[in-house]
C-alpha positions as CSV (number, residue, x, y, z in Angstrom):
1,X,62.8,177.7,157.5
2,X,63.7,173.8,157.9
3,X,63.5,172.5,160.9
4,X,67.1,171.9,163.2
5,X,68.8,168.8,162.3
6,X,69.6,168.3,166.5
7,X,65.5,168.1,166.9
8,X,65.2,164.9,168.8
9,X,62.9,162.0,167.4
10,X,59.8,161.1,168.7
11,X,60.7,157.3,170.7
12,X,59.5,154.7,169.2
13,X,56.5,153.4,170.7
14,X,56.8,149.6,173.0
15,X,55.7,146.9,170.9
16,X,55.5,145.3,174.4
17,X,52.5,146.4,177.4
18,X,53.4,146.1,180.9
19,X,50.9,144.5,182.9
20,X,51.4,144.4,186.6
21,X,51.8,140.8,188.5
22,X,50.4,139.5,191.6
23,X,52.3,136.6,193.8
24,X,49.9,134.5,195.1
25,X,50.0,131.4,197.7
26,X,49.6,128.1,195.5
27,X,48.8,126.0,198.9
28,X,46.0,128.1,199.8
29,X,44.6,128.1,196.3
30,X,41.7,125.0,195.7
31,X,43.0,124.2,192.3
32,X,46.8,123.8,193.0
33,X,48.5,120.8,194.9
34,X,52.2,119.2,194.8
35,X,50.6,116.3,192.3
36,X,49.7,119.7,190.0
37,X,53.3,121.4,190.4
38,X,55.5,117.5,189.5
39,X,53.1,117.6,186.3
40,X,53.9,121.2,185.2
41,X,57.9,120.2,185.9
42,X,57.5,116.9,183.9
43,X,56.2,118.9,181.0
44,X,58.6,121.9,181.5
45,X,61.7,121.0,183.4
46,X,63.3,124.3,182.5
47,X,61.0,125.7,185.4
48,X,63.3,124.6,188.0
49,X,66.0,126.6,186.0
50,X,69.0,124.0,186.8
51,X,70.5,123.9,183.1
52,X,70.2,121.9,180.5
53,X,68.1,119.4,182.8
54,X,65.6,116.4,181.7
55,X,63.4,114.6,183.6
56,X,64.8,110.8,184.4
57,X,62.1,109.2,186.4
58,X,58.9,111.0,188.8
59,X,57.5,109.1,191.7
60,X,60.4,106.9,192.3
61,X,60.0,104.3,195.2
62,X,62.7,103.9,197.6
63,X,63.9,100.8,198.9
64,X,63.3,101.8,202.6
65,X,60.1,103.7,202.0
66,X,59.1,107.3,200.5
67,X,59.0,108.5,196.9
68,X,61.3,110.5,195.2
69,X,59.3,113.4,193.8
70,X,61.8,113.9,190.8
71,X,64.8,112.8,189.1
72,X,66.8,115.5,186.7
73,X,69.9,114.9,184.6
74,X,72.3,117.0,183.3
75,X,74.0,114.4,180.9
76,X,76.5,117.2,179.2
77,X,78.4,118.0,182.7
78,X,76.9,114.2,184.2
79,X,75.3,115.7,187.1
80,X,72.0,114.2,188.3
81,X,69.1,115.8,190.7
82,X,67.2,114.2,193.3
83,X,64.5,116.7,193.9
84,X,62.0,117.2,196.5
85,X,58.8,119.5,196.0
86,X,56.6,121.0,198.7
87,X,53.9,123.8,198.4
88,X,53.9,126.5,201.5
89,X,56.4,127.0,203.8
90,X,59.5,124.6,204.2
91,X,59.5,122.5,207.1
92,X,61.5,119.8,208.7
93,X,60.1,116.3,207.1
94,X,60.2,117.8,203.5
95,X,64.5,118.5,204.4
96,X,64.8,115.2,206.0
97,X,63.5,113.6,203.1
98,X,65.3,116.2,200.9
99,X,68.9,114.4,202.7
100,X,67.3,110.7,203.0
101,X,66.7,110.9,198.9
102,X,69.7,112.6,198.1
103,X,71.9,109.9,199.9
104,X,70.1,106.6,199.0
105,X,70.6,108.0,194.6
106,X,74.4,108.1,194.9
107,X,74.2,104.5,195.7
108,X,72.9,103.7,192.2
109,X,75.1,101.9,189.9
110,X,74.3,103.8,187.0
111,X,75.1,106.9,188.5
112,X,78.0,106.4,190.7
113,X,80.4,107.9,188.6
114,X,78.1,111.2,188.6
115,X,77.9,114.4,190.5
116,X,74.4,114.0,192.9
117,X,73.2,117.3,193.8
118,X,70.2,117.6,196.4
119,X,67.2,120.0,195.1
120,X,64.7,121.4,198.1
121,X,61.7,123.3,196.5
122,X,59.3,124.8,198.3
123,X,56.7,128.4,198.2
124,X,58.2,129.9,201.0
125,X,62.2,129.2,202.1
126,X,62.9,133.5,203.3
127,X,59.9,133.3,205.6
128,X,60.3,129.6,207.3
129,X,62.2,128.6,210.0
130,X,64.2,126.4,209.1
131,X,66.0,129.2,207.3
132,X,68.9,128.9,208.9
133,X,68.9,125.1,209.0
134,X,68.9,124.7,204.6
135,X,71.7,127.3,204.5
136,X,73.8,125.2,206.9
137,X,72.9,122.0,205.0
138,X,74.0,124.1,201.5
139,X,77.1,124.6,202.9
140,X,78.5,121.7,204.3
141,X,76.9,119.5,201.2
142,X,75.5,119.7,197.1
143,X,72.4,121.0,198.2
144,X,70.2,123.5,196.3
145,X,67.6,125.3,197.5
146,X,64.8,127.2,195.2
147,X,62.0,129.3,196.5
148,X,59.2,129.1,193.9
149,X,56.8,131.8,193.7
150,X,53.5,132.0,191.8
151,X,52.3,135.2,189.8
152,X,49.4,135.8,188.4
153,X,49.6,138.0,185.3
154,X,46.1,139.4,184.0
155,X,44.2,136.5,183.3
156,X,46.7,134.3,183.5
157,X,50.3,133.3,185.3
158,X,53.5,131.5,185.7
159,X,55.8,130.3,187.8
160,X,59.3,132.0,188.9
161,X,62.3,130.0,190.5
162,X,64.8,131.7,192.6
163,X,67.4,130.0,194.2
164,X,68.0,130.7,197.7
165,X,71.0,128.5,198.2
166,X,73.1,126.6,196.0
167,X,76.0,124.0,197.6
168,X,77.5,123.5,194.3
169,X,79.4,127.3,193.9
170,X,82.2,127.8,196.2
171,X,81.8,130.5,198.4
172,X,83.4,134.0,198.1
173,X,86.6,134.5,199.8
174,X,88.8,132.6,201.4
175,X,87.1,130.3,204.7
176,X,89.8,128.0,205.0
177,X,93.0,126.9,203.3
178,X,91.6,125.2,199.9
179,X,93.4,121.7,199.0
180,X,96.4,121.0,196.5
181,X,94.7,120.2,193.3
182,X,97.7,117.7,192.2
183,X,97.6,114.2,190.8
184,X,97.8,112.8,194.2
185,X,94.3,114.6,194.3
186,X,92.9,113.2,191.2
187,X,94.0,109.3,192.0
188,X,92.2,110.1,195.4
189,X,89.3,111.2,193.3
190,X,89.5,108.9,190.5
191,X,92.2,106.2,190.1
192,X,95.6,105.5,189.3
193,X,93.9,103.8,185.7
194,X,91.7,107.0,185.0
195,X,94.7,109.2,185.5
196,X,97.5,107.2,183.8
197,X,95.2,107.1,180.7
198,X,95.0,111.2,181.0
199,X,98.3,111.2,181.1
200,X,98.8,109.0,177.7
201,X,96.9,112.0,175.9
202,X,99.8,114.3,176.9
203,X,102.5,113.2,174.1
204,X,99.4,114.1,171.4
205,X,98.5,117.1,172.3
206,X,102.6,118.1,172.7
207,X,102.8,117.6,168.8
208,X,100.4,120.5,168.6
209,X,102.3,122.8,170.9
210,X,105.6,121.9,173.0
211,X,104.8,124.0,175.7
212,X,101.6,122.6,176.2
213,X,101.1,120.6,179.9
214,X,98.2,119.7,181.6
215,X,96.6,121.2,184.3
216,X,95.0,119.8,187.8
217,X,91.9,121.9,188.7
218,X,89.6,121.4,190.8
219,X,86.8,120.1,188.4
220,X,88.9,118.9,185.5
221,X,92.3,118.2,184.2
222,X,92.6,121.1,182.2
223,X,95.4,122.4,179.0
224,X,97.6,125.0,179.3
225,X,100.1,126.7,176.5
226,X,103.1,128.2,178.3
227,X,101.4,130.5,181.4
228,X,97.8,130.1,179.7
229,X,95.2,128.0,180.3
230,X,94.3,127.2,176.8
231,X,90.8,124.2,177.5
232,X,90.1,123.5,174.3
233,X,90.3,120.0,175.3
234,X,89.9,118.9,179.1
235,X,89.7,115.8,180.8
236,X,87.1,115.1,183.6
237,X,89.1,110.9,185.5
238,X,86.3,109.3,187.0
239,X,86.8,105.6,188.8
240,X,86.2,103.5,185.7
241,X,86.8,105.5,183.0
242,X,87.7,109.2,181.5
243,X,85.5,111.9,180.2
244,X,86.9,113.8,177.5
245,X,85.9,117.3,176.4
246,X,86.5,118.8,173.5
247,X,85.4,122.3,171.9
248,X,85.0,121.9,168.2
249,X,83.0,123.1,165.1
250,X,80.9,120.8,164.1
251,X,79.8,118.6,167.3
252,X,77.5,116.5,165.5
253,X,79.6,114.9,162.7
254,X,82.3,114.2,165.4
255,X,79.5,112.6,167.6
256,X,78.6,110.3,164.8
257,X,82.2,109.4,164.1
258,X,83.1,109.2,168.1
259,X,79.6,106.7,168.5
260,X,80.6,104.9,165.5
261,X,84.2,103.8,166.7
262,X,82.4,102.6,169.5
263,X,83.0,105.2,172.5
264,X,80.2,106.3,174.5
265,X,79.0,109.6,173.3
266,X,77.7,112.2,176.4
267,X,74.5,115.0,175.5
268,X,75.2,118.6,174.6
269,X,75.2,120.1,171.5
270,X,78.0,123.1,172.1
271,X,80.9,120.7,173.3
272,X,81.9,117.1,172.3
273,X,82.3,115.3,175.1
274,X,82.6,110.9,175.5
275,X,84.2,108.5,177.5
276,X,87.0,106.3,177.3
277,X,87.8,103.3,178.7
278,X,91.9,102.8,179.9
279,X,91.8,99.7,177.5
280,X,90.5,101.9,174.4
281,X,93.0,104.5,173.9
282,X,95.5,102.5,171.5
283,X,92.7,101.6,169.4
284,X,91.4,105.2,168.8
285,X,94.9,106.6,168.9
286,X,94.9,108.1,165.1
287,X,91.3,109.2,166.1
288,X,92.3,111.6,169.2
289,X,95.1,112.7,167.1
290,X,92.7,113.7,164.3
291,X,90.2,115.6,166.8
292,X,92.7,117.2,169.1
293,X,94.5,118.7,166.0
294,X,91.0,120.2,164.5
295,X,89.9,121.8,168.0
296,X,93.5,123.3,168.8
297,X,93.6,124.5,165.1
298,X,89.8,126.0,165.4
299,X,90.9,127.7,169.4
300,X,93.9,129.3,168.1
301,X,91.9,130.8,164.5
């Protein structure tokens, strides 16, 4: 008699072994120090887990004394890092630091126009106590706070980031009335130049759809389509100049032709995304026209 047809299968057998891990304290171990820890971030930024991050500069030597441990960019959303590393417990002259760091980078000229984000990293943030002191500092500033734990894993291990605190995710609920985001808003943010060339990319992106109007959020100057937000493009004023963002096939043939005309071309390999100047737009006119037309074609597929 054949066996029943509902008989279940045997499950297939793990190709994967689970092995059992082991935290252990990095400070008190002889063969670990901070000089160790920079190294192993140097060589694998993706450690710290802060996106699509690359180490700028290590060891950097401030004008009024100290070193900055580490300097990380983001150059597809043009945020930059100041980051402070400490093994054990967190304690007050690593945060001051942390702050001191943190304030003196947002001075630099090459930066200015870019989000600065403060980055404490230390073994132990749950069981210090200054607990209560770095979530206060998170949430009155971009600070980000990452407990890093060690974990040894048979003969080996590795290190595991988990952020405490972050100061650059608005908090759930509503605290307190949140601000207008309107043009007034923007030139506050930006300038009157930044947002009056925005506003010039309006009548091209009206030949695609004549409901379309742009949108002030919080982040961006976004698209919308009637009662839709539709960001296949979006606009990001800064003092100087305008970041434009633009979602579209093939990224690296458009970065080519972008660099080529002579507009500065941003990192990122799932978004196009440059900068242009108030003075540039006429002159790249027919090229805006061209890309805006492809991406709202490709969003609307």
């Amino acid at each position: 008699m054949e066996a029943s047809a509902s008989t279940s299968a045997a499950p297939a057998k793990s190709k994967l072994t689970y092995i059992p891990s082991e935290s252990f304290s990095l400070k008190s171990h002889p063969g670990f120090d901070e000089n160790w820890l920079e190294k192993q971030i140097l060589e694998h930024p993706e450690i710290l887990d802060l996106d699509d991050t690359k180490v700028v500069r290590s060891q950097v030597l401030q004008k009024g004394g100290g070193k900055v441990d580490l300097l990380l960019s983001d150059e597809e959303n043009e945020r930059f890092y100041t980051v402070e590393l400490m093994l054990g417990a967190v304690d007050a002259s690593h945060i001051v630091r942390t702050i001191e760091y943190f304030l003196r980078e947002q001075t630099r000229a090459e930066t200015e126009n870019w989000t600065h984000v403060a980055v404490l990293v230390a073994e132990d943030i749950r069981g210090s106590r200054f607990l209560g002191v770095v979530k206060y500092l998170s949430e009155v500033m971009p600070l980000i706070v990452i407990e890093l734990s060690a974990l040894r894993v048979g003969e080996n291990f590795t290190l595991k980031s988990t952020r405490i605190f972050d100061g650059t995710i608005e908090p759930e609920g509503e605290i307190e009335k949140q601000p207008d985001y309107t043009r007034k808003y923007w030139v506050e943010k930006s300038s009157e130049a930044s947002i009056e060339l925005v506003e010039k990319f309006l009548p091209i992106l009206q030949e695609l759809a004549n409901d379309l109007r742009q949108t002030y959020q919080k982040e961006f100057i976004g698209t919308a389509v009637g009662n839709r937000a539709e960001n296949f493009v979006h606009f990001v004023p800064n003092r100087t100049f305008v970041r434009v963002n633009t979602r579209i096939s093939d990224v690296a043939e458009w970065k080519k032709r972008i660099g080529d005309a002579g507009l500065k071309v941003m990192g990122g390999d799932e978004i196009l995304s440059f900068r242009v100047l108030p003075g540039q737009f006429e002159q790249h006119r027919n090229l805006f026209v061209e890309l805006f037309g492809q991406s709202y074609r490709e969003w609307f597929e």
